[in-house]
GUSE-495987 format. One record per residue (C-alpha): residue number from 1; residue in three letters; x, y, z. Coordinates in steps of 0.05 Angstrom, whole numbers. Example, Ala and Ser with C-alpha at 12.3 -4.5 7.8 and 13.67 -1.06 7.14 Angstrom:
GUSE-495987
{1,ala,{246,-90,156}}
{2,ser,{273,-21,143}}
***
This chain:
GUSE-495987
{1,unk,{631,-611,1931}}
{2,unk,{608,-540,1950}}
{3,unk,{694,-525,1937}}
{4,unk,{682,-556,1867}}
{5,unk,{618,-521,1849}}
{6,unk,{647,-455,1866}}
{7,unk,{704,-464,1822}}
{8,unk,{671,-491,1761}}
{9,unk,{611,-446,1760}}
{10,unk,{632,-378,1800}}
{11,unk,{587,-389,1859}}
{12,unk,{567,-433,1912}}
{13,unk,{503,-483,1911}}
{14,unk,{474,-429,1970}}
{15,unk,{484,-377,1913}}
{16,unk,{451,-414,1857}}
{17,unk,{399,-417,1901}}
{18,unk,{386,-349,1925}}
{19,unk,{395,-324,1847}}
{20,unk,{341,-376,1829}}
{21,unk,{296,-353,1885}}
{22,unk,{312,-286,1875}}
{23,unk,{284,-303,1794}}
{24,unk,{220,-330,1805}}
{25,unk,{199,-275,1851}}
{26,unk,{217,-220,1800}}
{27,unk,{186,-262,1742}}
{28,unk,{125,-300,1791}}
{29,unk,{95,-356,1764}}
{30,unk,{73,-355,1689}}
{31,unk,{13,-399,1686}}
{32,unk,{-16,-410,1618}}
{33,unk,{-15,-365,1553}}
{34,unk,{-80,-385,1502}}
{35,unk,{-52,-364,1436}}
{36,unk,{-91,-342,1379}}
{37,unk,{-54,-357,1310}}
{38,unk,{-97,-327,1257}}
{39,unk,{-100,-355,1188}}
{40,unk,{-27,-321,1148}}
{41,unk,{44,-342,1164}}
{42,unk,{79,-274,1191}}
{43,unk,{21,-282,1251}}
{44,unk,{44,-351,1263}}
{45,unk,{114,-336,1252}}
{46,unk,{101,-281,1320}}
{47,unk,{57,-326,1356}}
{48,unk,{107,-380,1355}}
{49,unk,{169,-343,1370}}
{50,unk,{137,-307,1425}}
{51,unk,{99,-383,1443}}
{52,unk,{168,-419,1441}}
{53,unk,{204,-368,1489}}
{54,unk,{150,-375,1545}}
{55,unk,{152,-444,1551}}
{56,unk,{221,-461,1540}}
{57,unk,{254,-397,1581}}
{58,unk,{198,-384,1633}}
{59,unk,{161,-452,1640}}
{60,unk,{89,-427,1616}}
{61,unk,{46,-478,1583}}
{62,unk,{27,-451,1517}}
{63,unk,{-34,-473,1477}}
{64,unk,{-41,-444,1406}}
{65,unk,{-110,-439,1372}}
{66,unk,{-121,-432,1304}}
{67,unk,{-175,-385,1300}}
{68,unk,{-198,-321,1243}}
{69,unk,{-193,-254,1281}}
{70,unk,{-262,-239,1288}}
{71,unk,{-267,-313,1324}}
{72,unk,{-207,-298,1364}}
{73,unk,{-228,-236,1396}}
{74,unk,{-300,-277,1421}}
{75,unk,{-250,-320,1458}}
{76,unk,{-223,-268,1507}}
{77,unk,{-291,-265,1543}}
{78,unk,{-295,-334,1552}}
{79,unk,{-227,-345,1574}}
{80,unk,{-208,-385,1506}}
{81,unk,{-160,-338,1484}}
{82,unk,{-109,-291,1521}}
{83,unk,{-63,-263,1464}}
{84,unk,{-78,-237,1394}}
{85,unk,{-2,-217,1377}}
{86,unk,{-22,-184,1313}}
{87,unk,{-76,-138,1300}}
{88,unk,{-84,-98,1231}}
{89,unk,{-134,-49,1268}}
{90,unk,{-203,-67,1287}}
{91,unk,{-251,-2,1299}}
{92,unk,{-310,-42,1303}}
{93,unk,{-281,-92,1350}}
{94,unk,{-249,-46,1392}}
{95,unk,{-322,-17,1401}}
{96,unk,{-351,-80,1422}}
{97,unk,{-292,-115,1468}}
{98,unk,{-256,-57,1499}}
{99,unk,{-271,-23,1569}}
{100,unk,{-299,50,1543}}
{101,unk,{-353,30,1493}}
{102,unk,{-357,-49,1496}}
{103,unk,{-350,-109,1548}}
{104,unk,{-269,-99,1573}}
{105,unk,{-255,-165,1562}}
{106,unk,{-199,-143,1516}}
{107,unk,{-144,-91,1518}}
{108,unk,{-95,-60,1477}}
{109,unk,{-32,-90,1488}}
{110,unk,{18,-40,1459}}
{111,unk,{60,-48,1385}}
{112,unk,{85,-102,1372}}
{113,unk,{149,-63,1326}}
{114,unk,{115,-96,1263}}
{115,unk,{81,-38,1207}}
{116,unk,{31,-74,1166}}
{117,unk,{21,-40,1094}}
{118,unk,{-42,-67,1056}}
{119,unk,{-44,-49,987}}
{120,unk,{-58,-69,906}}
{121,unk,{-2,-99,882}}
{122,unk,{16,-128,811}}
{123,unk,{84,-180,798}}
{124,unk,{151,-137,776}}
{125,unk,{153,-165,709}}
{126,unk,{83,-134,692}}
{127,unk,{102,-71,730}}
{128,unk,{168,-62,684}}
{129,unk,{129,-72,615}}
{130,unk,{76,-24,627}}
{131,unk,{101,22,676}}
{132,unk,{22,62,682}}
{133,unk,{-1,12,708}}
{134,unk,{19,27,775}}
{135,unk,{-38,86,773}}
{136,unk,{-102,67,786}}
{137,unk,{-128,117,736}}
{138,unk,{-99,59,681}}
{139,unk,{-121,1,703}}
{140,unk,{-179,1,661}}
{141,unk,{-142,10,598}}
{142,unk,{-116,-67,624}}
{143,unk,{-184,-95,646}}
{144,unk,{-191,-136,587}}
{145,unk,{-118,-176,600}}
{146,unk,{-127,-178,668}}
{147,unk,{-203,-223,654}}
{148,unk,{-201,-290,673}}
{149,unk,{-255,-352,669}}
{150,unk,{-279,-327,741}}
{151,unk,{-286,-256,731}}
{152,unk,{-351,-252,682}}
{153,unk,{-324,-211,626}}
{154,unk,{-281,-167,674}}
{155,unk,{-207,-161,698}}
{156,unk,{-196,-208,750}}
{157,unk,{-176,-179,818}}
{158,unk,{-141,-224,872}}
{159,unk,{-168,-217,939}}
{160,unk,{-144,-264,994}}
{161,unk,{-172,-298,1055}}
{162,unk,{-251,-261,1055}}
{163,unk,{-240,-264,1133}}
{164,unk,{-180,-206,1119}}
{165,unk,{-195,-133,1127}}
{166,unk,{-204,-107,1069}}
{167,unk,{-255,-54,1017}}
{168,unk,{-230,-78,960}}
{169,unk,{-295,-89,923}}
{170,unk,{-324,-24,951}}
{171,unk,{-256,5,925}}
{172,unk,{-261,-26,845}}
{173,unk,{-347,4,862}}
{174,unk,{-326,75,876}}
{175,unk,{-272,90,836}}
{176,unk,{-312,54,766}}
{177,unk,{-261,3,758}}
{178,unk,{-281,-49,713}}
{179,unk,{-251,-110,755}}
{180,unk,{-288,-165,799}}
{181,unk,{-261,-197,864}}
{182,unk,{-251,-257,854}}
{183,unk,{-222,-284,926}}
{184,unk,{-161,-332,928}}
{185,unk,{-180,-369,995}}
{186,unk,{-114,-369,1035}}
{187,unk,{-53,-326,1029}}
{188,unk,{-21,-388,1015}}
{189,unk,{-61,-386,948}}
{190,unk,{-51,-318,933}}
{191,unk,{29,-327,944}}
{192,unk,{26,-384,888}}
{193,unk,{-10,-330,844}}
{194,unk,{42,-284,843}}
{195,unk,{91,-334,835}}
{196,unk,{68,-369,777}}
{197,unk,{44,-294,750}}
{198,unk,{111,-268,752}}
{199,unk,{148,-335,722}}
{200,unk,{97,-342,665}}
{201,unk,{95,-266,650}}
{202,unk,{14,-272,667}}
{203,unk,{-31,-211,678}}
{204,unk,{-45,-204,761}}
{205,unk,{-77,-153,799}}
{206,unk,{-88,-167,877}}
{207,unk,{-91,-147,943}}
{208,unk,{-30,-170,990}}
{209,unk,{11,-134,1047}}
{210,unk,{79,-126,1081}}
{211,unk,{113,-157,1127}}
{212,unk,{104,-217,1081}}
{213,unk,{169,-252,1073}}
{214,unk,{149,-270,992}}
{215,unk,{182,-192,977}}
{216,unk,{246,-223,984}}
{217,unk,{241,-269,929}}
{218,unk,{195,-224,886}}
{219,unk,{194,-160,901}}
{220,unk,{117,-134,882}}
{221,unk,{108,-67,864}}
{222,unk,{44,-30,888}}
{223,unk,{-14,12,843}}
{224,unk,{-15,79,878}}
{225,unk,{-97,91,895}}
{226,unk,{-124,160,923}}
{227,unk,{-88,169,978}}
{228,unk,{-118,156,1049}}
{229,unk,{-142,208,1090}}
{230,unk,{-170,200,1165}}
{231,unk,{-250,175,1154}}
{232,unk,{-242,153,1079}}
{233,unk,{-253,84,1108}}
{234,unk,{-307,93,1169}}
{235,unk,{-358,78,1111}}
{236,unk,{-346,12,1083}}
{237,unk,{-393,15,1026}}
{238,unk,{-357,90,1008}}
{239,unk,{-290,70,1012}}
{240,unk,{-249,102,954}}
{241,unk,{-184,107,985}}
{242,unk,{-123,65,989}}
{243,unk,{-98,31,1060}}
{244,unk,{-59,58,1112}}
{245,unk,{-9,44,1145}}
{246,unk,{-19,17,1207}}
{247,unk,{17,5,1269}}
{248,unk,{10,-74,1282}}
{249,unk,{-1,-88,1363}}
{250,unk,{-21,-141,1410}}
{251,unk,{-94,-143,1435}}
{252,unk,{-99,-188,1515}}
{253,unk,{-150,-210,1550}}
{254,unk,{-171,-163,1606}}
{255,unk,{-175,-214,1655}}
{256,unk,{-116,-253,1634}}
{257,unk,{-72,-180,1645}}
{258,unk,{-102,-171,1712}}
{259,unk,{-74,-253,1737}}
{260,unk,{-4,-214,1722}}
{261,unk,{57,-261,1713}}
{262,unk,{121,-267,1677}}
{263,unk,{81,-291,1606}}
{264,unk,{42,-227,1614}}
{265,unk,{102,-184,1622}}
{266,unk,{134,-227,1564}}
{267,unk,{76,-212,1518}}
{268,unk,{76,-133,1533}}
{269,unk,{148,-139,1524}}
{270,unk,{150,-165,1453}}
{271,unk,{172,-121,1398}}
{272,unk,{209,-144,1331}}
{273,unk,{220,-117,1263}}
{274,unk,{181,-140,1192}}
{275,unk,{254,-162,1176}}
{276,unk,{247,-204,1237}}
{277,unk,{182,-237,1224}}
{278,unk,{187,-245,1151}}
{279,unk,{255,-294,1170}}
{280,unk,{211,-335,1201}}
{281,unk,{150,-333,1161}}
{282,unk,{206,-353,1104}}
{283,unk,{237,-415,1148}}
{284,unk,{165,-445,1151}}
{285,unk,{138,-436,1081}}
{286,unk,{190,-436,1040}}
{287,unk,{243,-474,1075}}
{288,unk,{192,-523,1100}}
{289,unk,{206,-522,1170}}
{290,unk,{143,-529,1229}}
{291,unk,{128,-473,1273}}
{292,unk,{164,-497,1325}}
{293,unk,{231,-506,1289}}
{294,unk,{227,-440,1258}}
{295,unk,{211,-410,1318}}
{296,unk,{268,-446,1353}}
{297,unk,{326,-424,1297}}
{298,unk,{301,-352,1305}}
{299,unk,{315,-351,1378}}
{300,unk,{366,-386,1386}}
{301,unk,{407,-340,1332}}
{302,unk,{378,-269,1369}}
{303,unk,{385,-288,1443}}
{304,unk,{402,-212,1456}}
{305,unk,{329,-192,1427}}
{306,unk,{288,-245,1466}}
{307,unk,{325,-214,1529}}
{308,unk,{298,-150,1516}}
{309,unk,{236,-175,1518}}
{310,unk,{238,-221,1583}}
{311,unk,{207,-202,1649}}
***
């Protein structure tokens, strides 16, 4: 049998052993990951790519929370949550969770490759009729078209989950724009918005963000606002400036780091492109797969990446 084994598989049942030894004491044991997904599909479609390959290729029991960032980060102190895989840039939570100024129950946990852009953004169709519109300085010559039943008078501006980060309001204040938030609830909502705005040549002014795997299909194109400058944001209620871009990254539990393991080293690991996320983000809302499925295709099609990234 040992004869048999050696032929068929290029090493001995002494060898499979050693190698397999020789793997969990380079990888140790991985324990569990607590997963915060946060409320917009490119998060999940991270979470659960990064989710599927510790359970299914290192044996780490996942569980994934559905929780809005603010909530998420209260978890790492209580042990509730290990992994935020995708953070847009929190100042003032950095201030109250991380070791110089705050508790240390949380730590930055390096890029993730993604590069979020958060912006105004209006459908194509609108963008190719009136071609000013993409300056800010215009948009009040539109106000009127842009009104809607919601909007008291006022062009209608489409803000997105209120849990986002985001000055829009303080934005439309400073810069005397004659527009009222009006938020969508979900990005789900705000996706359907531009969608039905750009099929039924409607008026639509909102605030969305790349990766987002909708540019694909319909390919938004974004108001320029005064550009941003370091501190045009610290302020909230002064904000006059348009978003930056920002380096996305994971933020880990402290304590969770410190236990070590191969899920640990997996996290830290984890890097992938918008391109990357927004195929996923696409199998699961548009193609109507779950999660897990999505997640599953993905890796199963870019082996070679997920390599890079084990321990």
């Amino acid at each position: 049998m040992t004869l048999l084994l050696a032929a068929c598989g290029g090493g001995t049942i002494d060898d499979e052993t050693k190698a397999n030894e020789s793997r969990a004491a380079t990888t140790g044991e991985c324990g569990e990951i607590n997963m915060a997904v946060n409320p917009w599909v490119g998060y999940e479609a991270s979470a659960y790519v990064v989710g599927r390959v510790a359970s299914e290729q290192l044996g780490c029991k996942v569980t994934y929370k559905n929780l809005k960032e603010d909530v998420s980060w209260q978890g790492f102190g209580t042990g509730e949550v290990d992994v935020v895989i995708e953070d847009w840039g929190h100042p003032d939570l950095e201030k109250k969770f991380f070791a110089e100024e705050g508790d240390g129950s949380a730590m930055d946990g390096g890029p993730n490759g993604n590069v979020g852009i958060i912006g105004w953004y209006v459908p194509p169709w609108l963008a190719e009729e009136h071609p000013d519109i993409l300056e800010w300085e215009n948009l009040n010559k539109y106000a009127e078209q842009f009104a809607t039943s919601e909007s008291g008078g006022k062009g209608q501006f489409l803000g997105a989950d209120p849990s986002y980060v985001q000055f829009d309001e303080a934005i439309i204040s400073n810069l005397d724009l004659d527009f009222k938030v009006v938020f969508s609830g979900s990005e789900a909502a705000t996706i359907t918005a531009f969608q039905q705005a750009e099929k039924n040549k409607e008026f639509l002014i909102g605030y969305f963000y790349e990766p987002q795997w909708l540019f694909a299909e319909i390919p938004l194109e974004k108001v320029a606002l005064p550009p941003f400058e370091e501190g045009c944001q610290d302020d909230p209620a002064k904000v006059a400036c348009d978003y930056p871009e920002t380096e996305l990254k994971k933020i880990l539990s402290t304590s969770w780091v410190e236990e070590g393991g191969s899920g640990v080293e997996l996290v830290q690991n984890f890097e992938w492109t918008n391109e990357d996320q927004n195929e996923v983000a696409k199998y699961i809302s548009e193609d109507g797969m779950s999660a897990e499925e999505a997640a599953d295709k993905w890796i199963a099609d870019n082996q070679d990446k997920v390599d890079a990234w084990l321990p």
